[in-house]
Backbone as a chain_set.jsonl record, in Angstrom:
{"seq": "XXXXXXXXXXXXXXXXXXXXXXXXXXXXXXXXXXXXXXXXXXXXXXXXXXXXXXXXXXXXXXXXXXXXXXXXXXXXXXXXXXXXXXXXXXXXXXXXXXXXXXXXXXXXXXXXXXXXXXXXXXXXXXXXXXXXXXXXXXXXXXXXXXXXXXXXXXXXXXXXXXXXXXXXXXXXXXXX", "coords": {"N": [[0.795, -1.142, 0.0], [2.161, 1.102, -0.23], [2.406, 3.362, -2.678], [-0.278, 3.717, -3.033], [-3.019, 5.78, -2.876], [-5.421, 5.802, -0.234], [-8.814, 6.988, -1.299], [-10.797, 8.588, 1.263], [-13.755, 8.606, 2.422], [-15.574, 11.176, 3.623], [-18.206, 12.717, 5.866], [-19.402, 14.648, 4.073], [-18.927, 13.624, 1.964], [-20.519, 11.434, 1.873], [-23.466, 12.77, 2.055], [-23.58, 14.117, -0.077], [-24.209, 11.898, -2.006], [-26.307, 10.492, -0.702], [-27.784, 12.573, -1.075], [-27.925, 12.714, -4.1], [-29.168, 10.162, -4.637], [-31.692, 10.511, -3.727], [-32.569, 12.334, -5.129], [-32.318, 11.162, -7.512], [-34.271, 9.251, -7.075], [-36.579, 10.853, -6.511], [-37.263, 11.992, -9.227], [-37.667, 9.622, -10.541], [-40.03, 8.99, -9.04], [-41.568, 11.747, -9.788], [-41.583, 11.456, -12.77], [-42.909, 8.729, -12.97], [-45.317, 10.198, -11.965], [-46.413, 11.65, -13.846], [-46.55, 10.187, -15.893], [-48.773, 8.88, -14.792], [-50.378, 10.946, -14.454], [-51.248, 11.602, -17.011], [-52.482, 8.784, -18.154], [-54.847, 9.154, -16.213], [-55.776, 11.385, -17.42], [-56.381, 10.398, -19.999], [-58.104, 8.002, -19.224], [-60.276, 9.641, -18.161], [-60.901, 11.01, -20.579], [-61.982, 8.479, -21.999], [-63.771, 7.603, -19.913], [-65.766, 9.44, -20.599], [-66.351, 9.129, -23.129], [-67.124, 6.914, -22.919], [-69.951, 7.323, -21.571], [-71.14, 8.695, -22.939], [-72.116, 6.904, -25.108], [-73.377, 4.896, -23.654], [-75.727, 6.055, -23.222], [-76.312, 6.597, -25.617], [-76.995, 3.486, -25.948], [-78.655, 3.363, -23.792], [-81.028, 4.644, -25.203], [-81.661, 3.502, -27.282], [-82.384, 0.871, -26.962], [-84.262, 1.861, -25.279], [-85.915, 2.352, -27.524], [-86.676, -0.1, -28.575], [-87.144, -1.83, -26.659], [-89.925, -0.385, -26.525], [-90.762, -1.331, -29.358], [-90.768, -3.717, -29.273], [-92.7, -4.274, -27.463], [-94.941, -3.383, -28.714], [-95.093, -4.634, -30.907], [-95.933, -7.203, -29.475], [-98.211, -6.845, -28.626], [-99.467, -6.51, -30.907], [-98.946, -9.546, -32.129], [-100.53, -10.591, -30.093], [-103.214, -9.728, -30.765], [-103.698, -10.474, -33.039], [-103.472, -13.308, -32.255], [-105.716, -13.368, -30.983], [-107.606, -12.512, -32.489], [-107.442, -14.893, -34.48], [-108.25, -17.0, -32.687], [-111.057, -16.798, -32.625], [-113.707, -16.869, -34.177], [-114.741, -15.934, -37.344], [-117.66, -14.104, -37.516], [-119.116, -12.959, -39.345], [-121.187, -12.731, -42.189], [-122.16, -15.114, -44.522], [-121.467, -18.682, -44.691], [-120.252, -20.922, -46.692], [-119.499, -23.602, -48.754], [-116.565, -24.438, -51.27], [-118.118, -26.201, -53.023], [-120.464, -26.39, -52.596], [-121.473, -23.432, -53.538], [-120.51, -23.713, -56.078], [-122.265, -25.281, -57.256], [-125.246, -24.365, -56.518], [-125.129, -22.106, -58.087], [-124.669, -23.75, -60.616], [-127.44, -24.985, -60.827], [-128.868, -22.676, -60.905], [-127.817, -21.231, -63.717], [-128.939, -23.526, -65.247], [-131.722, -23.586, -64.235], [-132.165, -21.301, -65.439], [-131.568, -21.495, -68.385], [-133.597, -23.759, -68.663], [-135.936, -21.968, -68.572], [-135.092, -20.083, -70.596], [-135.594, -22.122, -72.894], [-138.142, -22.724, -72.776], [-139.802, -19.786, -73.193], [-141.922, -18.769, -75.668], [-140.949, -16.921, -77.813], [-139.762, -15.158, -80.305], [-137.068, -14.58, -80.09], [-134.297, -14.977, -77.819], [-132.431, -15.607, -75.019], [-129.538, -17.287, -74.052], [-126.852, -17.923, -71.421], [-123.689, -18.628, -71.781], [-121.458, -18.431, -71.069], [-119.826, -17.868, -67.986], [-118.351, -15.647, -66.237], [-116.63, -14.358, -63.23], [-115.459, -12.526, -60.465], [-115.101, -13.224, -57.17], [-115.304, -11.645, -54.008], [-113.91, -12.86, -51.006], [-113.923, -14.319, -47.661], [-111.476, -16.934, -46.832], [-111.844, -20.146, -45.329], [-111.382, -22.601, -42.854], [-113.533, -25.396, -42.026], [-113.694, -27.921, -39.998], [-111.901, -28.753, -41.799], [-112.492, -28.547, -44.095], [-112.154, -26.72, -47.114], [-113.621, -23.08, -46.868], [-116.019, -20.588, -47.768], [-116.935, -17.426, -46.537], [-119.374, -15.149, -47.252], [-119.293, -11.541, -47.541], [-122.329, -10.398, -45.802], [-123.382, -7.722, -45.832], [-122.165, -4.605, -47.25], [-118.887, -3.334, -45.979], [-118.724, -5.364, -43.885], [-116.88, -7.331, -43.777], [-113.689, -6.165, -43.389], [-111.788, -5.641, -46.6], [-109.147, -6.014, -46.625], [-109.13, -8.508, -45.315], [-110.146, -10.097, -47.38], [-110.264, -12.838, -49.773], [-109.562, -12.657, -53.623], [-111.625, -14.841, -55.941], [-111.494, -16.024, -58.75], [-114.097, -17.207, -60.656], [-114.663, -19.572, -63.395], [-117.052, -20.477, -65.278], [-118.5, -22.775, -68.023], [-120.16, -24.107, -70.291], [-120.816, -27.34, -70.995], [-121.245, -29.867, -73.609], [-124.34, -31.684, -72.497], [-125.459, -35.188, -72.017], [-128.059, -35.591, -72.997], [-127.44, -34.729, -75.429], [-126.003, -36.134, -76.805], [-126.22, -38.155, -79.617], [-127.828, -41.367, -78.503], [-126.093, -45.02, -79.107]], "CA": [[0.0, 0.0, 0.0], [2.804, 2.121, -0.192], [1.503, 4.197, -3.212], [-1.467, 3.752, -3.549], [-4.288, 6.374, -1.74], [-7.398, 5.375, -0.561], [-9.679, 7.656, -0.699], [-11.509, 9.278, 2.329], [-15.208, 9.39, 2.521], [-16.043, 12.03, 4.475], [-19.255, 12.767, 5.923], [-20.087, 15.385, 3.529], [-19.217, 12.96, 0.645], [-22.104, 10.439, 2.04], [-24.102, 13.505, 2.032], [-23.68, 14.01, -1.314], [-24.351, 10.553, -2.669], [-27.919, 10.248, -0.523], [-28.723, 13.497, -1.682], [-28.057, 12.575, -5.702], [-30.049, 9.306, -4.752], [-32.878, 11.464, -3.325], [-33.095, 12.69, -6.055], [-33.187, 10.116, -8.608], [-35.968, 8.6, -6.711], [-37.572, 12.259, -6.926], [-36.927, 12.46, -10.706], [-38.364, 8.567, -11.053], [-41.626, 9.323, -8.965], [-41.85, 12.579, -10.696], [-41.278, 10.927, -14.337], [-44.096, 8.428, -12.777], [-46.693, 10.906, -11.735], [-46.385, 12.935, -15.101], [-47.463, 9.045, -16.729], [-50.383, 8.505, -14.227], [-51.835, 12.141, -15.05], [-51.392, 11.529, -18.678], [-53.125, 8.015, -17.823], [-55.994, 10.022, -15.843], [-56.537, 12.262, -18.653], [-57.294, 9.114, -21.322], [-59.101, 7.175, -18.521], [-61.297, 10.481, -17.962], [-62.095, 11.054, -21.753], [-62.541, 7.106, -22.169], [-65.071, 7.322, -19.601], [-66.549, 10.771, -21.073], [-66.83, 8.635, -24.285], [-68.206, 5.41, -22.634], [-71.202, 7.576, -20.85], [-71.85, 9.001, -24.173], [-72.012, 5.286, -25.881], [-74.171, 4.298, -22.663], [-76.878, 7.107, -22.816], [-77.365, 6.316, -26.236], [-77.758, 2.617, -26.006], [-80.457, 3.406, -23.506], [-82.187, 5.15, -25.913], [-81.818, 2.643, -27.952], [-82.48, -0.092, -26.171], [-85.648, 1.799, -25.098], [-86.753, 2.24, -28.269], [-86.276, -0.987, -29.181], [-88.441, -2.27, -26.143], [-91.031, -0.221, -27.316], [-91.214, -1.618, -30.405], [-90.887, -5.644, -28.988], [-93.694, -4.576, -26.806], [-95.975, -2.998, -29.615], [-94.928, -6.134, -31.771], [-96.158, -8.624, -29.135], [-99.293, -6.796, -28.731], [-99.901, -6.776, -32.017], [-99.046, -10.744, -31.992], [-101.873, -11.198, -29.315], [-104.191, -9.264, -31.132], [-103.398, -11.486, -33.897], [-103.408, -14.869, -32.011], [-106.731, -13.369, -30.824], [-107.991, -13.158, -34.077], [-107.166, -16.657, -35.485], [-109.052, -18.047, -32.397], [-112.066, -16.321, -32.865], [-114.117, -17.428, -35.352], [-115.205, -14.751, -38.058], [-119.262, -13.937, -36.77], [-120.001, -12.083, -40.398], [-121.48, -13.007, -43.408], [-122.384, -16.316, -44.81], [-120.629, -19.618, -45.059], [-120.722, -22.061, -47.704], [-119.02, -24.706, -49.284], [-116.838, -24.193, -52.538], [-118.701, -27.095, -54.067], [-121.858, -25.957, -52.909], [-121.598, -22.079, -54.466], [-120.249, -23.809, -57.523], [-123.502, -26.281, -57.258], [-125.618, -23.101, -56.793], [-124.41, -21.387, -59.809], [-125.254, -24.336, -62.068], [-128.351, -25.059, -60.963], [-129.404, -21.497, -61.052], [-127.789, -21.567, -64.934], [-129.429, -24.307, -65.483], [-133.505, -23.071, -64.329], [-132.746, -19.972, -66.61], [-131.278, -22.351, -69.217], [-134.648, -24.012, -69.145], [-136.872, -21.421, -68.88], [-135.436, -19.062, -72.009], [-136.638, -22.827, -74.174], [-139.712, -22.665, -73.156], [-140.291, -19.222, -73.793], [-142.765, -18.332, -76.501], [-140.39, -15.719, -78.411], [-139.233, -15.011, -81.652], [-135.404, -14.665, -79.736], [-134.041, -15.401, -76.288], [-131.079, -15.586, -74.427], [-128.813, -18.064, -72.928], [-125.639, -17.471, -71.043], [-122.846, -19.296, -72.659], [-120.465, -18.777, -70.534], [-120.3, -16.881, -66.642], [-117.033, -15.46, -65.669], [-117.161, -13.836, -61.718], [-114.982, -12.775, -59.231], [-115.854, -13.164, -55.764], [-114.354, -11.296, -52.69], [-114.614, -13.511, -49.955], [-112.464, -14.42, -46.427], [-111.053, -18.103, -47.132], [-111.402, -20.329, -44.039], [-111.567, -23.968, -43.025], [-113.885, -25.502, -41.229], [-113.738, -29.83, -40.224], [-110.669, -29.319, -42.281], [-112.976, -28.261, -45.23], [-112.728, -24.653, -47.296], [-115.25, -22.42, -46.292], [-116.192, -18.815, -48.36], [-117.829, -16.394, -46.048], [-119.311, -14.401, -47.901], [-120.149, -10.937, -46.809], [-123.874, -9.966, -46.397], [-123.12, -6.365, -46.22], [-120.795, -3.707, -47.558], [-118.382, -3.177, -45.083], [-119.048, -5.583, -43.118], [-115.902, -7.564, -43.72], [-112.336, -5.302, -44.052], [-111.002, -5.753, -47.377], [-107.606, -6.339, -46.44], [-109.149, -9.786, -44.987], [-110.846, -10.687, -47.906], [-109.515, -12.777, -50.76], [-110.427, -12.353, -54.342], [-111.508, -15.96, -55.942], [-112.227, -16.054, -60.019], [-114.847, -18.34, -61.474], [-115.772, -19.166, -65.14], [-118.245, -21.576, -65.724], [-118.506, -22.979, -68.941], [-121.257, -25.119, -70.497], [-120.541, -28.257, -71.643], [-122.736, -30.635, -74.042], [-124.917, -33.077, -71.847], [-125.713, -36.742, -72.303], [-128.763, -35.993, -74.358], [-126.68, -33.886, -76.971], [-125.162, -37.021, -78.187], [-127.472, -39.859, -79.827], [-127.414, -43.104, -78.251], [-125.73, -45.682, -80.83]], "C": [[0.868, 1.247, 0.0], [2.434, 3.292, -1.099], [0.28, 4.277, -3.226], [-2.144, 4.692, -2.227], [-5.694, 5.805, -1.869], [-7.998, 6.586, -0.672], [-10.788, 7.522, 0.317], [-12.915, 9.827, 1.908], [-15.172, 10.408, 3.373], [-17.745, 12.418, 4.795], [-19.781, 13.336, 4.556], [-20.205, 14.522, 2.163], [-20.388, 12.08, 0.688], [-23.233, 11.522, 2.222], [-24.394, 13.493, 0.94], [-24.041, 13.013, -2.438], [-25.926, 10.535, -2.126], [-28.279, 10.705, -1.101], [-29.539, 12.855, -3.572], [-29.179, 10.981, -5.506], [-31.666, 9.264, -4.418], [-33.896, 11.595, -4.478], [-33.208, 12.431, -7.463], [-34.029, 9.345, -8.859], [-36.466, 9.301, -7.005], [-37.907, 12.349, -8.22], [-37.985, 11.258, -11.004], [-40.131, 9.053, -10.592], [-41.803, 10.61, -9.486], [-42.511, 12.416, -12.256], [-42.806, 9.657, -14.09], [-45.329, 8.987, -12.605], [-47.387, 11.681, -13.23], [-46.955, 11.355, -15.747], [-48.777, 8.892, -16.336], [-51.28, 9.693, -13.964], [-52.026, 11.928, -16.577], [-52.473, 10.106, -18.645], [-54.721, 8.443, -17.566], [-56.724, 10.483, -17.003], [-57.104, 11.199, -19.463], [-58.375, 8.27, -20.423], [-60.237, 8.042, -18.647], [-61.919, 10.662, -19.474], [-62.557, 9.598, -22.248], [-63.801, 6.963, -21.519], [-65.854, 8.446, -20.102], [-67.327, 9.701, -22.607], [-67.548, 6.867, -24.234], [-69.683, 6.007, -22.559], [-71.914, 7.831, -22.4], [-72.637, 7.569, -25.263], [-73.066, 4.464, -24.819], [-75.331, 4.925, -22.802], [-77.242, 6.609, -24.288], [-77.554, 5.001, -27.063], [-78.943, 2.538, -25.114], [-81.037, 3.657, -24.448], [-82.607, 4.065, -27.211], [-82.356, 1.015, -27.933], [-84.158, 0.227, -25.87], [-86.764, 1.759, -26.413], [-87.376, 0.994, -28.777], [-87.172, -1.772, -28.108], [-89.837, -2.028, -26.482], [-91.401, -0.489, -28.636], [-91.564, -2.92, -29.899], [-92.748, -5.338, -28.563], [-95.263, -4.186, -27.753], [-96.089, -3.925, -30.717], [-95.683, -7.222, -31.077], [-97.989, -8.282, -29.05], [-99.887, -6.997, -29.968], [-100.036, -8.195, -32.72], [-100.485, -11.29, -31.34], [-103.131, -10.722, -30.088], [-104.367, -10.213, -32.383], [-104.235, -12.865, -33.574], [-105.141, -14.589, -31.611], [-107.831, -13.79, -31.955], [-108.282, -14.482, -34.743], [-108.499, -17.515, -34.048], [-110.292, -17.503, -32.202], [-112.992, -16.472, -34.015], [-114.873, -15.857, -36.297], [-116.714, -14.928, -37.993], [-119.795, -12.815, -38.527], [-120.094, -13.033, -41.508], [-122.006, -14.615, -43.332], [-121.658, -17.372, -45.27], [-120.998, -20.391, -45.75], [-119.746, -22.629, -48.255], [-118.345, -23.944, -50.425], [-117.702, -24.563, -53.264], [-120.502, -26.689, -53.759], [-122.092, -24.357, -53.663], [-121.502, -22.591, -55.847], [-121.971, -24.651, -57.936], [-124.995, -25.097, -57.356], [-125.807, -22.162, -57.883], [-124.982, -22.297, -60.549], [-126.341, -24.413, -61.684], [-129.241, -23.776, -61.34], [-129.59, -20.817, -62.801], [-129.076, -22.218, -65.112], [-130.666, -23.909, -65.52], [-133.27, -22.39, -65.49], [-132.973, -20.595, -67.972], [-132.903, -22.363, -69.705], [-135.702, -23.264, -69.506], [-136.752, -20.483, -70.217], [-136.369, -20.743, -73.166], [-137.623, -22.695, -73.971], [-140.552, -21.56, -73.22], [-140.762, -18.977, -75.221], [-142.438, -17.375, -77.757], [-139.681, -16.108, -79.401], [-137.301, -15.152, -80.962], [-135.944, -14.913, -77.867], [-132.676, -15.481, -76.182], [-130.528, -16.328, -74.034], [-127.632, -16.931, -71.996], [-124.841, -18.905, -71.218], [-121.759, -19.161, -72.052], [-120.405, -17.806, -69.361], [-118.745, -16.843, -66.198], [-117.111, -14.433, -64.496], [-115.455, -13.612, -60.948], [-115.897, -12.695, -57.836], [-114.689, -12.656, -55.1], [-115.445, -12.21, -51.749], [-113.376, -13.665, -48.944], [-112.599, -16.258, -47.062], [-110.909, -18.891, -45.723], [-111.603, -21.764, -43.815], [-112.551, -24.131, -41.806], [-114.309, -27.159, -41.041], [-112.794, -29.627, -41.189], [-111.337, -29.606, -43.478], [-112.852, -26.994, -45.585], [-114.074, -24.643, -47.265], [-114.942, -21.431, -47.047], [-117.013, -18.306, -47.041], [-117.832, -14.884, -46.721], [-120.303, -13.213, -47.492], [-121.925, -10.591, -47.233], [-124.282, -8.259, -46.671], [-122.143, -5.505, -46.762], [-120.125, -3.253, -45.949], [-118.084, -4.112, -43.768], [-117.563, -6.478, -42.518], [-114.627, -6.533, -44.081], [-111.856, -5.639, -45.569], [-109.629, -6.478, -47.096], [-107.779, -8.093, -45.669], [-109.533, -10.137, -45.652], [-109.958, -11.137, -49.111], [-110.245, -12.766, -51.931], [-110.4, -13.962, -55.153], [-112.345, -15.706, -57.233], [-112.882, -17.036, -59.817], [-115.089, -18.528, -62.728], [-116.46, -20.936, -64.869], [-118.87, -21.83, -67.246], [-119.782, -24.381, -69.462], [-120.491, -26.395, -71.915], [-121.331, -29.188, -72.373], [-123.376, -31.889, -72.525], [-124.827, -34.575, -72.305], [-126.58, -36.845, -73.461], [-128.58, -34.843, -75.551], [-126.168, -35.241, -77.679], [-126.715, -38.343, -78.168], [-126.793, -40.736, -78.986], [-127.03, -44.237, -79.655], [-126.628, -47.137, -80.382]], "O": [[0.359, 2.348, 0.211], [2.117, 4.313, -0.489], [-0.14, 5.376, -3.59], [-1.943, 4.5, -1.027], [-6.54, 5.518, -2.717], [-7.506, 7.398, 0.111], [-11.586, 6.585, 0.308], [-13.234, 10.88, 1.355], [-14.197, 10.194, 4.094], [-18.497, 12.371, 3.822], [-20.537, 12.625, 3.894], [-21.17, 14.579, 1.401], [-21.158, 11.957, -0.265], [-24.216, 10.943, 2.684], [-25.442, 12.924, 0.634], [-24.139, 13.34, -3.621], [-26.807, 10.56, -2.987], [-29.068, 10.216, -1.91], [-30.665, 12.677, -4.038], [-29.996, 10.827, -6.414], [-32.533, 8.431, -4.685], [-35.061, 11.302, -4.747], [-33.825, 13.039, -8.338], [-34.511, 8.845, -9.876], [-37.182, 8.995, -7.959], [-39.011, 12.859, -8.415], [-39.034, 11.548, -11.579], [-41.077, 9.335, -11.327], [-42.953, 10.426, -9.886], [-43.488, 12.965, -12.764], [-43.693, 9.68, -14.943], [-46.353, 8.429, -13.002], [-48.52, 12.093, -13.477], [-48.102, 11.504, -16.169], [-49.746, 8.787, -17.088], [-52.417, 9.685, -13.492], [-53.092, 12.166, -17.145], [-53.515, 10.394, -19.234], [-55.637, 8.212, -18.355], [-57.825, 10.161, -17.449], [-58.327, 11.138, -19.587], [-59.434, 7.915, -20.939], [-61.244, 7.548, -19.153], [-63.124, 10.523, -19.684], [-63.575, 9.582, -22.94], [-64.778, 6.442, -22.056], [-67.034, 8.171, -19.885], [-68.513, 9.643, -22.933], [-68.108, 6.087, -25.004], [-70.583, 5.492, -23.222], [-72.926, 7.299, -22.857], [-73.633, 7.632, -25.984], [-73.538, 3.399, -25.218], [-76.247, 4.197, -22.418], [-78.39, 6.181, -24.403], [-77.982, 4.951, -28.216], [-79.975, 1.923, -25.381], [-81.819, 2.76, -24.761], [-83.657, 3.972, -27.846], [-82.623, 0.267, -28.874], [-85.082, -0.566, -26.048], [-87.927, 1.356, -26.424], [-88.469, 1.009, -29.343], [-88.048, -2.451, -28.645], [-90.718, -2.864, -26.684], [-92.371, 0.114, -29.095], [-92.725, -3.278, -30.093], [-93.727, -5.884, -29.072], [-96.383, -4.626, -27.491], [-97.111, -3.985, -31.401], [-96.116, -8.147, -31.764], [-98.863, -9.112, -29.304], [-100.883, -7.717, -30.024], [-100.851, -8.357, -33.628], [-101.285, -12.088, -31.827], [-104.123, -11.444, -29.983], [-105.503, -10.665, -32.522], [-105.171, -13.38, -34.186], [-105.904, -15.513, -31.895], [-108.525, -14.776, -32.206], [-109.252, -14.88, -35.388], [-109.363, -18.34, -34.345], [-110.704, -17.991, -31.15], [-112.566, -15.829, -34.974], [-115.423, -14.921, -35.716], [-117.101, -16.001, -38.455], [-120.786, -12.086, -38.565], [-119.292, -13.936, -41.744], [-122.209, -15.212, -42.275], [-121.089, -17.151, -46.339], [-122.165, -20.757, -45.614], [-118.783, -21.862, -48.224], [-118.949, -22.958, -50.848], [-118.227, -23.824, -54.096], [-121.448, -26.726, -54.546], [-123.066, -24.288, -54.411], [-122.2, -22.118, -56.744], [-122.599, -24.392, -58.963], [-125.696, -25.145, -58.367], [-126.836, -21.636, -58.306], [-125.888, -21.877, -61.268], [-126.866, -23.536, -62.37], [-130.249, -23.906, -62.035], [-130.579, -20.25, -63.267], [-130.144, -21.607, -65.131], [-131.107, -23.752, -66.658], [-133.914, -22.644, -66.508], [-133.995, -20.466, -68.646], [-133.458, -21.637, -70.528], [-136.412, -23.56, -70.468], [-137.732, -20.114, -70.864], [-137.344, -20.601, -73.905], [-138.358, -22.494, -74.938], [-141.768, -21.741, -73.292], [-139.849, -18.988, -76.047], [-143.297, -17.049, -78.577], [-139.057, -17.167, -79.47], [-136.478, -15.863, -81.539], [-136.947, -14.98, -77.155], [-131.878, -15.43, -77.118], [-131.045, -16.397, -72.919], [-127.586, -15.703, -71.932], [-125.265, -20.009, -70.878], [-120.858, -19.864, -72.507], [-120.964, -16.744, -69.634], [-118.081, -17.83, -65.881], [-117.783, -13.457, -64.83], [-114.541, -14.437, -60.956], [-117.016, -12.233, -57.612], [-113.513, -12.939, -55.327], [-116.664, -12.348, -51.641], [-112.217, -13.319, -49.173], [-113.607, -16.714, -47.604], [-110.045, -18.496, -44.94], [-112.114, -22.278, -44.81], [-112.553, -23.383, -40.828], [-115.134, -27.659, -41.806], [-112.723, -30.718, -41.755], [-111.059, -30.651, -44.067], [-113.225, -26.088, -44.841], [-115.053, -25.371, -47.434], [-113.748, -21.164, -47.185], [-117.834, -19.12, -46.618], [-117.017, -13.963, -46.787], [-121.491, -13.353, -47.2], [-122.528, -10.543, -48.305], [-125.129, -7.751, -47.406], [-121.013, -5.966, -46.599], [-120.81, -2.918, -44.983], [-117.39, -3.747, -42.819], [-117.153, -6.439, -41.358], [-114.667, -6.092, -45.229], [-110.981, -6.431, -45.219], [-109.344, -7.591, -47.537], [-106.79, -8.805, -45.495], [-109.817, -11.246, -45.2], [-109.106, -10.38, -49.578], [-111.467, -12.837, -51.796], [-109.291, -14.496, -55.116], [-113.51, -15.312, -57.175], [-112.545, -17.847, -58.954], [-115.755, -17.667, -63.303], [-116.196, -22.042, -64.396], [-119.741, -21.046, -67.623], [-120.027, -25.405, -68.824], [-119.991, -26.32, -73.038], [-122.353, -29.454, -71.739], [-122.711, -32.675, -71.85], [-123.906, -34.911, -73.049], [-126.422, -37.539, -74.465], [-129.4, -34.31, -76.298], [-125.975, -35.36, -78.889], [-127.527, -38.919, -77.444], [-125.586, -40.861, -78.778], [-127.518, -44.251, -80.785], [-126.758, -48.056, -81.191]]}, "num_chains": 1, "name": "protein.A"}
């Protein structure tokens, strides 16, 4: 150890060393606080821009109940409907309206031959619509057909062509 010096701490030098370590902690939590306000700030407009994104899925959300709930009523009013049986007009058979129809042909049929007249009329062929509601009943179609104007809505009624066409009979052809 003949040359060599040690150096001598001295108090003031361990003074000087806490201090500078003072204050590189100071500098770190400093250099930390300056992140967790910058943090703050994005947390605070994140939630500024959540509430906004929240207020208007309520509204959305409410609207959106009020529609389910004006949908389901409108379901029940519905399901009401279907089990209610329609109380207007008159029901009948296809095959009996169509049965109806010819026979009704048919009287006039007979009665222009046996008028007395230089001319006369047939009908040669009957083409019709009908508005009527379409409905089953024993798991048969049914027409109800109204008896008044108005009496059924339109918008329930469907529209159902007919033609009726005359065909020869039995005693149009000779017997052989």
């Amino acid at each position: 150890m003949s040359g060599e010096r040690v150096p001598i701490k001295t108090p003031v030098d361990k003074k000087d060393l806490e201090l500078e370590k003072i204050k590189a902690e100071r500098d770190a939590y400093l250099k930390k606080l300056d992140e967790a306000k910058l943090e703050l700030e994005r947390l605070k407009e994140e939630r500024e821009r959540l509430m906004v994104e929240v207020k208007r899925l309520e509204e959305t959300n409410r609207q959106l109940s009020m529609r389910v709930e004006s949908l389901q009523k409108e379901i029940s009013d519905l399901k009401a409907k279907l089990e209610k049986p329609l109380e207007v007009g008159v029901k009948i058979a296809p095959k009996d309206l169509i049965t109806g129809i010819q026979k009704s042909l048919e009287e006039a049929d007979d009665r222009a031959k046996t008028v007395d007249r230089e001319t006369t009329f047939i009908v040669s062929d009957l083409k019709m619509t009908l508005k009527t509601v379409l409905t089953a009943e024993k798991e048969e179609p049914r027409f109800i057909l109204p008896v008044r104007i108005g009496e059924i809505k339109p918008e329930e009624m469907s529209t159902v062509e007919i033609s009726i066409k005359p065909i020869p009979g039995k005693k149009a052809f000779p017997s052989k």
